[in-house]
N, CA, C and O atoms as a DFTB+ gen file, in Angstrom:
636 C
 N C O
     1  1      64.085       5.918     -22.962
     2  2      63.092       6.830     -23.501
     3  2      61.731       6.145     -23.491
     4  3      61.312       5.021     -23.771
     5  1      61.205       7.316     -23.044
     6  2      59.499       5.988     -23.344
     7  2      58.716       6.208     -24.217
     8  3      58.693       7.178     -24.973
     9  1      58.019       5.321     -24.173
    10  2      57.257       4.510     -25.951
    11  2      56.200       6.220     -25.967
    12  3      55.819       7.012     -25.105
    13  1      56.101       6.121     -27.243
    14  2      54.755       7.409     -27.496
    15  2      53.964       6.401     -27.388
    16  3      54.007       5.171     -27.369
    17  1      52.793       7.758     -27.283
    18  2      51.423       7.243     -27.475
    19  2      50.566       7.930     -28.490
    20  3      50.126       9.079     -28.446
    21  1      50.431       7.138     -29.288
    22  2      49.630       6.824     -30.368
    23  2      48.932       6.518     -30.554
    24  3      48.669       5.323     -30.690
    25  1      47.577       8.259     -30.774
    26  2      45.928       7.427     -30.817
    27  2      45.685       6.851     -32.423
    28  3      46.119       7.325     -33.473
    29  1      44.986       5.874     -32.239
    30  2      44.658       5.378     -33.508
    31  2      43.337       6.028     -33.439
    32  3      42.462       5.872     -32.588
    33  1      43.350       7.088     -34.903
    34  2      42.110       7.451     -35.892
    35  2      42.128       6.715     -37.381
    36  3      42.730       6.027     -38.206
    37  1      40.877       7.499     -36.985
    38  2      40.365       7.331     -38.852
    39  2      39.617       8.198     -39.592
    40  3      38.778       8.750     -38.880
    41  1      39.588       8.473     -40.507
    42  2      38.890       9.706     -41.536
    43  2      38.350       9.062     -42.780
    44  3      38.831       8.027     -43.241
    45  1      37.507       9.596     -43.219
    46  2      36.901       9.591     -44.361
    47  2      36.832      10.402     -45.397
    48  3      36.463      11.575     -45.339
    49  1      37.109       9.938     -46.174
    50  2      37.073      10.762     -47.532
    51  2      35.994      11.071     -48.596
    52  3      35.982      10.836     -49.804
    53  1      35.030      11.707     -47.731
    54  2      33.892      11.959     -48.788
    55  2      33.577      12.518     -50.186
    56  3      32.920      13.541     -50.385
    57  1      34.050      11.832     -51.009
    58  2      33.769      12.034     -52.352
    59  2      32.940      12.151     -52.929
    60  3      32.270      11.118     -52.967
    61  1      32.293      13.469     -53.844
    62  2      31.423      13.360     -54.695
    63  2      31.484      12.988     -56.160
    64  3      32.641      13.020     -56.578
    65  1      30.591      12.648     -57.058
    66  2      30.977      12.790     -58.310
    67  2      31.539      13.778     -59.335
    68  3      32.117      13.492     -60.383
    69  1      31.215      15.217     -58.751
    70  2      31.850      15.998     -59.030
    71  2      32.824      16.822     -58.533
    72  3      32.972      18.044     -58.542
    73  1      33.886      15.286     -57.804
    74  2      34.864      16.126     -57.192
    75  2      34.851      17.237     -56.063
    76  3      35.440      18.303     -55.889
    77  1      34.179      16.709     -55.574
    78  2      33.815      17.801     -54.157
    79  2      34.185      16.826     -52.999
    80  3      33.743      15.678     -52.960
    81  1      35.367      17.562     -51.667
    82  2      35.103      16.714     -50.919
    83  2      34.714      17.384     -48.949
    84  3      35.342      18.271     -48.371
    85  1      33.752      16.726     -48.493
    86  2      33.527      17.339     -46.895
    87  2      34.853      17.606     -45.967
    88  3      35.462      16.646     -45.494
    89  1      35.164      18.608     -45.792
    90  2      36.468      18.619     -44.747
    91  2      35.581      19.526     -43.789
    92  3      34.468      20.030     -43.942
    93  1      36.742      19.549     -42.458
    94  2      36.299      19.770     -41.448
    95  2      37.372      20.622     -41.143
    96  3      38.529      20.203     -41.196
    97  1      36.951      22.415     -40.656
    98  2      37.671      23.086     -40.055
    99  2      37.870      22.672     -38.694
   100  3      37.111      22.082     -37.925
   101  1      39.027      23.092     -38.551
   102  2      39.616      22.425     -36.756
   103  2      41.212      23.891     -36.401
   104  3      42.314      24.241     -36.824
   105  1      39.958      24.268     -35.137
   106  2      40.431      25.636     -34.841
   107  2      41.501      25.413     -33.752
   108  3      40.897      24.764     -32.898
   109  1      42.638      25.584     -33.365
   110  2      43.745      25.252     -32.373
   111  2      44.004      26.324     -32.392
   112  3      43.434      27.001     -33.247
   113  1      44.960      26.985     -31.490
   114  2      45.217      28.182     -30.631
   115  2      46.540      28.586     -31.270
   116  3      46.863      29.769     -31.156
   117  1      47.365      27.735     -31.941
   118  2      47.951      28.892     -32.879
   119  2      48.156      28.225     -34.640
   120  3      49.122      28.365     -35.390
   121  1      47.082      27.623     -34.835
   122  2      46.586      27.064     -36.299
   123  2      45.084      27.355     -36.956
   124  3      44.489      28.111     -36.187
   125  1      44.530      27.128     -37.737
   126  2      43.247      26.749     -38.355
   127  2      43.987      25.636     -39.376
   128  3      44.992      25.972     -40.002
   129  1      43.397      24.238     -39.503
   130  2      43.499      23.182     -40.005
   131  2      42.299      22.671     -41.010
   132  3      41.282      22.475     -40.344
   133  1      42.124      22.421     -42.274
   134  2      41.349      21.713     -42.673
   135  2      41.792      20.321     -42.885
   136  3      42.887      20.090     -43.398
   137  1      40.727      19.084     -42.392
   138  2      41.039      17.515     -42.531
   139  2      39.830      16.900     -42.740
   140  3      38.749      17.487     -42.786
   141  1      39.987      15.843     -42.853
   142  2      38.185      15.138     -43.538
   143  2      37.899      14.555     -42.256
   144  3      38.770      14.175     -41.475
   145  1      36.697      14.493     -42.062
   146  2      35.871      14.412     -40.947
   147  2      36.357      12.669     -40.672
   148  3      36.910      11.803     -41.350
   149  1      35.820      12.761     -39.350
   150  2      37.321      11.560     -38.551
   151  2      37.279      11.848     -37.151
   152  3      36.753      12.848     -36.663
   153  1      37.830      10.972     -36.552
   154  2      38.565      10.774     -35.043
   155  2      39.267       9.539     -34.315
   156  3      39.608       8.606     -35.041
   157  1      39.451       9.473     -33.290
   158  2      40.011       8.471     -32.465
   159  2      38.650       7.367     -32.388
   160  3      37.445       7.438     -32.146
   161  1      39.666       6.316     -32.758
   162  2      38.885       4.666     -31.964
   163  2      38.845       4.763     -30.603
   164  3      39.704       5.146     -29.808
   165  1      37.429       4.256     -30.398
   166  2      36.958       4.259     -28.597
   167  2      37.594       2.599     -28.516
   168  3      37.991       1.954     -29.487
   169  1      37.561       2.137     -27.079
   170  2      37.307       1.260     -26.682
   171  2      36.505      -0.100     -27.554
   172  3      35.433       0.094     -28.127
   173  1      36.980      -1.050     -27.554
   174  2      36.073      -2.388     -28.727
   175  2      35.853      -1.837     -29.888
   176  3      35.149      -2.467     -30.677
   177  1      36.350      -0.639     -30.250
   178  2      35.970      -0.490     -32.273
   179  2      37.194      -0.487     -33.106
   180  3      38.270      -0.059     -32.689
   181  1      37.013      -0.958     -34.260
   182  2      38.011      -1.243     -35.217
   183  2      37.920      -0.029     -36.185
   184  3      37.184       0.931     -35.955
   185  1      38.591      -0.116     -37.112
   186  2      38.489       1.221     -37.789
   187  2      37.154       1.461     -38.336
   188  3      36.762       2.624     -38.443
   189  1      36.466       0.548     -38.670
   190  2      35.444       0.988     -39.722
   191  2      34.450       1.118     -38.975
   192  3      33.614       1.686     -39.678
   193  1      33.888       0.888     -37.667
   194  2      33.111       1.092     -36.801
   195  2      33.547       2.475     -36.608
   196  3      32.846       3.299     -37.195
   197  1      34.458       2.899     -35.983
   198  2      34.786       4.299     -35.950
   199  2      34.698       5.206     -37.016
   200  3      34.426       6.406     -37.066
   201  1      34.974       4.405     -37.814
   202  2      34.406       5.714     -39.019
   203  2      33.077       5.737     -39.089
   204  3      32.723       6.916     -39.101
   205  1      32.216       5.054     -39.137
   206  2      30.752       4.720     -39.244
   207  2      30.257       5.894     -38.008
   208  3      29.319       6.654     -38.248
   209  1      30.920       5.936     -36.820
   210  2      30.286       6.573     -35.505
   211  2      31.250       7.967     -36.000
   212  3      30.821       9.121     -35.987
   213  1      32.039       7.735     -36.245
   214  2      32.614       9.383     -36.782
   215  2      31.733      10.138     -37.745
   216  3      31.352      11.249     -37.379
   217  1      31.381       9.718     -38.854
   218  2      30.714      10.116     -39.901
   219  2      29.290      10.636     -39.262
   220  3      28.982      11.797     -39.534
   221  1      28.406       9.880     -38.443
   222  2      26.698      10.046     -37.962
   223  2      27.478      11.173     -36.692
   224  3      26.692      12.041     -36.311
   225  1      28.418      11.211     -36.257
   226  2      28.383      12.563     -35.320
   227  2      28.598      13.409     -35.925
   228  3      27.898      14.418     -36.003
   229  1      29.930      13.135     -36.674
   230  2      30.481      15.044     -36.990
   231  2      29.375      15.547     -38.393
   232  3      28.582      16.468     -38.201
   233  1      29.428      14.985     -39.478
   234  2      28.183      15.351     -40.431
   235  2      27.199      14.244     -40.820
   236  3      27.027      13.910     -41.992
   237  1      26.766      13.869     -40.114
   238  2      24.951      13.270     -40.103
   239  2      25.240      12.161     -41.208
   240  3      24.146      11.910     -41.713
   241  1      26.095      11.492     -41.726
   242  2      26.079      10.550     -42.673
   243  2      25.624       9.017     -41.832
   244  3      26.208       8.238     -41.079
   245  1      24.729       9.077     -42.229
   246  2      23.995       7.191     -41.202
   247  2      24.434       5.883     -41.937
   248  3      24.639       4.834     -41.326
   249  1      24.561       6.016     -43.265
   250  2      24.802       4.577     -44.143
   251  2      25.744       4.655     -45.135
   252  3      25.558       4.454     -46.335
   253  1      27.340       5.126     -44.270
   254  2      28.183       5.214     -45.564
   255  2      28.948       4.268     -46.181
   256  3      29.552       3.343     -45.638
   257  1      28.885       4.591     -47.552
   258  2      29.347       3.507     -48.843
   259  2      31.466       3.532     -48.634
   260  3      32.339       4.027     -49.348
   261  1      31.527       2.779     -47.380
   262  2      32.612       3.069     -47.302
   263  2      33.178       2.028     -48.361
   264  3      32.703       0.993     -48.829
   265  1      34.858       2.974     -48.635
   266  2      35.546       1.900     -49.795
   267  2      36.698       1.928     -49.379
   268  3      36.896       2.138     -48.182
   269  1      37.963       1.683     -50.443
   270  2      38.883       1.140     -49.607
   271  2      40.095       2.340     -48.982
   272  3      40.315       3.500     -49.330
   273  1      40.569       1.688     -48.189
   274  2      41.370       2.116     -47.049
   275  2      43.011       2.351     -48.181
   276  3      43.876       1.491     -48.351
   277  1      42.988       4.001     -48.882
   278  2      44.125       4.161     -49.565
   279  2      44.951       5.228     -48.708
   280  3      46.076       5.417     -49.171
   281  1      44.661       5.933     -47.619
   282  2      46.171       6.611     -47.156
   283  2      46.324       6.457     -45.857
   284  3      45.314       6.465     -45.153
   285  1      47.924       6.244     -45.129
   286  2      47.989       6.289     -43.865
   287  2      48.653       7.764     -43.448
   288  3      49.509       8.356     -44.106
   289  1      48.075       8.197     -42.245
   290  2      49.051       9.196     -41.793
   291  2      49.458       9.610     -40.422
   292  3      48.507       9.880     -39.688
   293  1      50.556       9.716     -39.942
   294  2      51.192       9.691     -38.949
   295  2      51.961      11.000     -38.334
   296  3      53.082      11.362     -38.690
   297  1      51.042      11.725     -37.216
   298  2      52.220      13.216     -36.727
   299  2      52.126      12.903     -35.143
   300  3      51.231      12.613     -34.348
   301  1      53.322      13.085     -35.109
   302  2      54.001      13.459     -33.865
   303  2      54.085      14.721     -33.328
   304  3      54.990      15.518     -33.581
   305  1      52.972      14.955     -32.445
   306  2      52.674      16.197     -32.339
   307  2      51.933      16.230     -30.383
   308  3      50.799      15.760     -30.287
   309  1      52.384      16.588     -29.463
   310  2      51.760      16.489     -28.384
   311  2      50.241      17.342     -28.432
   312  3      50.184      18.567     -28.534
   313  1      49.120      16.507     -28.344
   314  2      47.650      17.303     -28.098
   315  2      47.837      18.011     -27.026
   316  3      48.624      17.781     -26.108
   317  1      47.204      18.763     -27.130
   318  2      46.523      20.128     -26.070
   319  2      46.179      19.251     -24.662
   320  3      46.588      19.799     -23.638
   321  1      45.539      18.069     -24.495
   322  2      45.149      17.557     -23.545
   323  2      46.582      16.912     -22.761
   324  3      46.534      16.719     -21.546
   325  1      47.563      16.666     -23.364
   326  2      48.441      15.662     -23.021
   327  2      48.392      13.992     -23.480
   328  3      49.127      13.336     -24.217
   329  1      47.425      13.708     -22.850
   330  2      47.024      12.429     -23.066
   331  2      48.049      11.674     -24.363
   332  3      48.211      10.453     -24.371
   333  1      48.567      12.407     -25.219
   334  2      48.326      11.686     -26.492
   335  2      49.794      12.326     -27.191
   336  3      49.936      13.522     -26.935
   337  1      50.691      11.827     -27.873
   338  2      52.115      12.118     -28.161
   339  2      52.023      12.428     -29.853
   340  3      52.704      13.296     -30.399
   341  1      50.988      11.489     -30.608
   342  2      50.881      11.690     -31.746
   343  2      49.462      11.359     -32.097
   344  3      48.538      11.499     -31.295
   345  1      49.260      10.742     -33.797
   346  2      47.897      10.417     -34.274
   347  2      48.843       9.261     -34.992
   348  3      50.064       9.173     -35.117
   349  1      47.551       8.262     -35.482
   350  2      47.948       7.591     -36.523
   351  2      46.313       7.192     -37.286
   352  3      45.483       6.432     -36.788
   353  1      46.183       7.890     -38.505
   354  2      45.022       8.503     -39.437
   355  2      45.264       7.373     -40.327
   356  3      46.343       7.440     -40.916
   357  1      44.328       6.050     -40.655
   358  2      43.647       5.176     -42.001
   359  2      42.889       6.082     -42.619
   360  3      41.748       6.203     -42.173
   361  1      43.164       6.677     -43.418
   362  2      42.308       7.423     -44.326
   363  2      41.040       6.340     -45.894
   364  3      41.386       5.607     -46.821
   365  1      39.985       6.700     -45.540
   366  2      38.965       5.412     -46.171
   367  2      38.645       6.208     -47.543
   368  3      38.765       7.433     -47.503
   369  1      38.364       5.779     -48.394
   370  2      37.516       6.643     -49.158
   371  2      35.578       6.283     -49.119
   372  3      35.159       5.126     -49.157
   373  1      34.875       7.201     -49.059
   374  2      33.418       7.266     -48.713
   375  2      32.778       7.718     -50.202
   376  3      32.534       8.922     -50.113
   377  1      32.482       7.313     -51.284
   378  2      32.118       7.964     -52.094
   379  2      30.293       8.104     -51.654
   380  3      29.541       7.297     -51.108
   381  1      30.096       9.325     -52.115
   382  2      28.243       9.911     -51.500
   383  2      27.997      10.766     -52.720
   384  3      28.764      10.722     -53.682
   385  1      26.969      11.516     -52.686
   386  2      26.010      12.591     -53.290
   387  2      26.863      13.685     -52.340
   388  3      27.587      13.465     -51.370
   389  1      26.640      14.457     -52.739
   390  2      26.807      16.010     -51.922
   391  2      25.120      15.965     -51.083
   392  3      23.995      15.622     -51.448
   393  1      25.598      16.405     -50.056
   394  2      24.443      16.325     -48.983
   395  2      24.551      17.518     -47.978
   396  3      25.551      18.235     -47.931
   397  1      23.556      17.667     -47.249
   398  2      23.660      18.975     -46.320
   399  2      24.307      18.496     -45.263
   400  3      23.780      17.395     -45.110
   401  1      25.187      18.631     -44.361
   402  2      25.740      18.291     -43.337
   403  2      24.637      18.255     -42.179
   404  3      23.933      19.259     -42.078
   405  1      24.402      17.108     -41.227
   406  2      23.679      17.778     -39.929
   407  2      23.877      16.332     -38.634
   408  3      23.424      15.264     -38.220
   409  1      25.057      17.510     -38.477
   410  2      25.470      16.499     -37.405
   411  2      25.198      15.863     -36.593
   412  3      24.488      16.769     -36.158
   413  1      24.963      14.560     -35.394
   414  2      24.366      14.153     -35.059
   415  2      24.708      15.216     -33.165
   416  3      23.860      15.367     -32.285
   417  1      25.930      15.644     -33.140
   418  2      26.059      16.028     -32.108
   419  2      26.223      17.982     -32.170
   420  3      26.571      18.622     -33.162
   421  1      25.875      18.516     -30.895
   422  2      25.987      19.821     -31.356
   423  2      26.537      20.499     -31.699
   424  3      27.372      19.900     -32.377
   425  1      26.899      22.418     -31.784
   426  2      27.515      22.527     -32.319
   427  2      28.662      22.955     -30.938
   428  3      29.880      23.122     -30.992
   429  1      27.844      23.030     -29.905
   430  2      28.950      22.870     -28.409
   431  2      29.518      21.888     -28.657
   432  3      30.628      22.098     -29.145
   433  1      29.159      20.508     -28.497
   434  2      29.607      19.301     -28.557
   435  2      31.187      19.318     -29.493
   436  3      32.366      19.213     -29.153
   437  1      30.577      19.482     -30.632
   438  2      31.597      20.052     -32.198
   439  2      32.627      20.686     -31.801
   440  3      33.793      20.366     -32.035
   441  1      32.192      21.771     -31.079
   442  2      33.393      23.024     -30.905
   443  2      34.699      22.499     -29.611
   444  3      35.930      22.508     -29.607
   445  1      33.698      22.102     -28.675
   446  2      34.881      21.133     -27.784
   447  2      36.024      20.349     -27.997
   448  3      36.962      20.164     -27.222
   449  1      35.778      19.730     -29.587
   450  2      36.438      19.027     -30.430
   451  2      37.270      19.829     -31.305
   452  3      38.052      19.289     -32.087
   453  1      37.123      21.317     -31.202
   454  2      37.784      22.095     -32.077
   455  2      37.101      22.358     -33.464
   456  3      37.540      23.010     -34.411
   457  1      35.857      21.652     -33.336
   458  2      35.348      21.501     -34.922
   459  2      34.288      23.086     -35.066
   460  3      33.434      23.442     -34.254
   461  1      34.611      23.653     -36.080
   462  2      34.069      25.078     -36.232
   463  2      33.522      25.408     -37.423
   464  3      32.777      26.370     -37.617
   465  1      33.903      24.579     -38.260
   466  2      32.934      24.596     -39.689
   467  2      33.109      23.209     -40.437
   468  3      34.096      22.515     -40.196
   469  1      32.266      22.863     -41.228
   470  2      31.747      21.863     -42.151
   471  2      32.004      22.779     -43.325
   472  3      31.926      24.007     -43.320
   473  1      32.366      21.880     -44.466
   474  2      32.517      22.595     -45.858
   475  2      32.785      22.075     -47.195
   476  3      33.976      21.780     -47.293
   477  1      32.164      21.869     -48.192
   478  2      32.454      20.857     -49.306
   479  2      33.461      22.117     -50.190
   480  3      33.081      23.240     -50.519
   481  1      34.725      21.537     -50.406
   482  2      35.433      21.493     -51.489
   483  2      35.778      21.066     -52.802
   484  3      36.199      19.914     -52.909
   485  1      35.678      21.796     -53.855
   486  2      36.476      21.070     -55.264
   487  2      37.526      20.770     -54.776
   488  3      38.092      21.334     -53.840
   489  1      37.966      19.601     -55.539
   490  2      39.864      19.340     -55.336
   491  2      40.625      20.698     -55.929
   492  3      41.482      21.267     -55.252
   493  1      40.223      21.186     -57.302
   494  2      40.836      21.968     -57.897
   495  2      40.987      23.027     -56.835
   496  3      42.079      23.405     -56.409
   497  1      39.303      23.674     -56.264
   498  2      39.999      24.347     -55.176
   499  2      41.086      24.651     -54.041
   500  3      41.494      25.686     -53.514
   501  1      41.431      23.011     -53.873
   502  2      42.201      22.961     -52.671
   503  2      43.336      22.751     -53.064
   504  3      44.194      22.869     -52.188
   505  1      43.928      22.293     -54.752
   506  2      44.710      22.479     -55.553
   507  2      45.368      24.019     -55.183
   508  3      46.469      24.121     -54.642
   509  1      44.651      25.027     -55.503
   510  2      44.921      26.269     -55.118
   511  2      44.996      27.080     -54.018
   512  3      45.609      28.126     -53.809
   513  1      44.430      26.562     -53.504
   514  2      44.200      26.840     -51.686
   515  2      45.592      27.334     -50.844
   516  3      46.654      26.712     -50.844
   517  1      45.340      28.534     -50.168
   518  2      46.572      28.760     -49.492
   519  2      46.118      28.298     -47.714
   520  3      46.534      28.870     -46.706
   521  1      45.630      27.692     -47.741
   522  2      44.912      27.292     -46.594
   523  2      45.785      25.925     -46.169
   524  3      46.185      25.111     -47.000
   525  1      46.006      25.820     -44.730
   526  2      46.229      24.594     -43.979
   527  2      45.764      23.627     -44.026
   528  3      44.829      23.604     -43.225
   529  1      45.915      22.347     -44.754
   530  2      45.420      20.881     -44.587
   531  2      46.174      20.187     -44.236
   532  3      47.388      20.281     -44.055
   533  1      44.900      18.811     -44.022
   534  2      46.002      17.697     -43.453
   535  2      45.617      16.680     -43.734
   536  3      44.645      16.253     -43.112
   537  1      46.293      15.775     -44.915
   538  2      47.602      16.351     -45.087
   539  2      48.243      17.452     -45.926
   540  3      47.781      17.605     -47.057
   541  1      49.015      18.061     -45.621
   542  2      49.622      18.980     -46.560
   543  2      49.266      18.995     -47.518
   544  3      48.572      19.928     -47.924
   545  1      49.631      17.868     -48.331
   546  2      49.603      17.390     -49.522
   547  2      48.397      17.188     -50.361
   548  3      48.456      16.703     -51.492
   549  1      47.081      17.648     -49.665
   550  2      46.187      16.713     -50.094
   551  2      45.405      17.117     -51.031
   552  3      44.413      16.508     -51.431
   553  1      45.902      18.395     -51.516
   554  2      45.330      18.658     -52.810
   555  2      45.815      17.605     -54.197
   556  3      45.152      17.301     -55.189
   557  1      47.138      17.233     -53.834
   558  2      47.835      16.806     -55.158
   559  2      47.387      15.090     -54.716
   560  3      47.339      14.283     -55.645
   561  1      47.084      14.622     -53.342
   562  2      46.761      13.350     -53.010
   563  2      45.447      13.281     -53.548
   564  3      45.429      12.286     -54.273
   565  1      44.569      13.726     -53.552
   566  2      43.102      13.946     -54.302
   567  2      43.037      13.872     -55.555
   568  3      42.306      13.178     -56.263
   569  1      44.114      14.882     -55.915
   570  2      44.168      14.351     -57.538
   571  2      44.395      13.054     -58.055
   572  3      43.589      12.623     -58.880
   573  1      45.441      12.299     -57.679
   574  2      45.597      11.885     -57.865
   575  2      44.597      10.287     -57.746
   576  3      44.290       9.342     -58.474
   577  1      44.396      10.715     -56.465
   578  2      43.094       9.085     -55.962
   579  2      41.854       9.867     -57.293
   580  3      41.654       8.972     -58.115
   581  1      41.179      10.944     -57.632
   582  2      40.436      11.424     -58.683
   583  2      40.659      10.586     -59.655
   584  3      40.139       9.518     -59.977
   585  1      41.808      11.448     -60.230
   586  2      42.432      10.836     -61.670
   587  2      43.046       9.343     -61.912
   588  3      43.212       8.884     -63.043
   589  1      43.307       8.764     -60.923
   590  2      44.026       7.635     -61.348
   591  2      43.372       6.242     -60.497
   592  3      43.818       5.103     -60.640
   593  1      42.363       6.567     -59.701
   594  2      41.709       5.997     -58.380
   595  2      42.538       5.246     -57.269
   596  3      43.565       5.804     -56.884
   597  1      42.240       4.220     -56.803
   598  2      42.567       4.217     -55.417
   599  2      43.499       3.559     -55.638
   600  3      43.385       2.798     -56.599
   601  1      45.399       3.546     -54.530
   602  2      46.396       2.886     -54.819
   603  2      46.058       1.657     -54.443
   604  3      45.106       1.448     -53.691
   605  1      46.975       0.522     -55.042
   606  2      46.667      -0.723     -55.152
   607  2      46.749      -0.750     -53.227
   608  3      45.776      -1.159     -52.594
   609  1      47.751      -0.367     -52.667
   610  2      47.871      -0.762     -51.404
   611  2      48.204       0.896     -50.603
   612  3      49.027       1.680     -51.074
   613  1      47.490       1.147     -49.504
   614  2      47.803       2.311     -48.833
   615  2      48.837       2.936     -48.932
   616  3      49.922       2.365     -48.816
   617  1      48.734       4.238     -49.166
   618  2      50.307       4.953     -49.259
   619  2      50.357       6.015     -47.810
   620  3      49.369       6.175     -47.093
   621  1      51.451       6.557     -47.608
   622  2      51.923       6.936     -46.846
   623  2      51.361       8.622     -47.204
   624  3      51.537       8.914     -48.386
   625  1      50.938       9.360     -46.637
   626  2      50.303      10.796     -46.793
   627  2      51.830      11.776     -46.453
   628  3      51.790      12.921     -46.904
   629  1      52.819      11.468     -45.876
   630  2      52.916      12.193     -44.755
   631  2      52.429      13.748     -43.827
   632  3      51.226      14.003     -43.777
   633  1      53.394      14.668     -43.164
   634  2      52.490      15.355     -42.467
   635  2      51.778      15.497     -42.990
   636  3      50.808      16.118     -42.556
């Protein structure tokens, strides 16, 4: 059997003080997905470089207060392109101000990527939310990094 392939991403978790966080609609052909703004490591970057170049494309953040690296997540899922068998997502936490989104790339650029809206959430909202995220879970994962802050060592998100 042969080995998957497994792009390594990364996401950010933009936190406000009042519990608000930036996710990113991501439109697929038989889903709508919300996930926190993120992507694949290029060539020579480590995670936090990639988040740094993730963040100034998809919503205009130039100097983020990145912190620590509390969820991993892993789907096995073949992309649309082929190229790629699964993901494997370091999820960071970014605590910021609430800010206007303005991405560094367009909104063609964006949409190529599947990306179709920008949007700040309450947790509580997404607590309630009958809406698709990813991860699943991540209303009750929010709460919890909220209420109790960041796990001593990365936890596992799954889907």
């Amino acid at each position: 059997m042969a080995e998957l392939r497994i792009r390594r991403a990364v996401r950010g978790l933009l936190l406000t003080p009042a519990e608000e966080i930036l996710l990113v609609r991501f439109e697929f052909p038989t889903r709508t997905v919300w996930a926190a703004p993120g992507g694949g490591l290029e060539d020579g970057e480590d995670h936090l470089d990639a988040l740094r170049r993730e963040l100034r494309e998809e919503v205009g953040l130039t100097d983020p207060a990145i912190g620590p690296h509390v969820w991993n997540r892993e789907h096995i899922i073949p992309h649309l392109d082929g190229q790629w068998d699964g993901q494997r997502d370091r999820c960071y936490v970014v605590r910021t101000e609430r800010f206007d989104p303005q991405p560094e790339l367009t909104w063609d650029e964006l949409r190529a990527e599947r990306v179709e809206e920008l949007r700040w959430w309450q947790v509580s909202e997404i607590e309630q939310s009958t809406a698709t995220f990813a991860p699943r879970r991540l209303g009750r994962l929010l709460r919890s990094l909220v209420d109790d802050g960041p796990p001593a060592t990365p936890i596992d998100t799954g889907v």
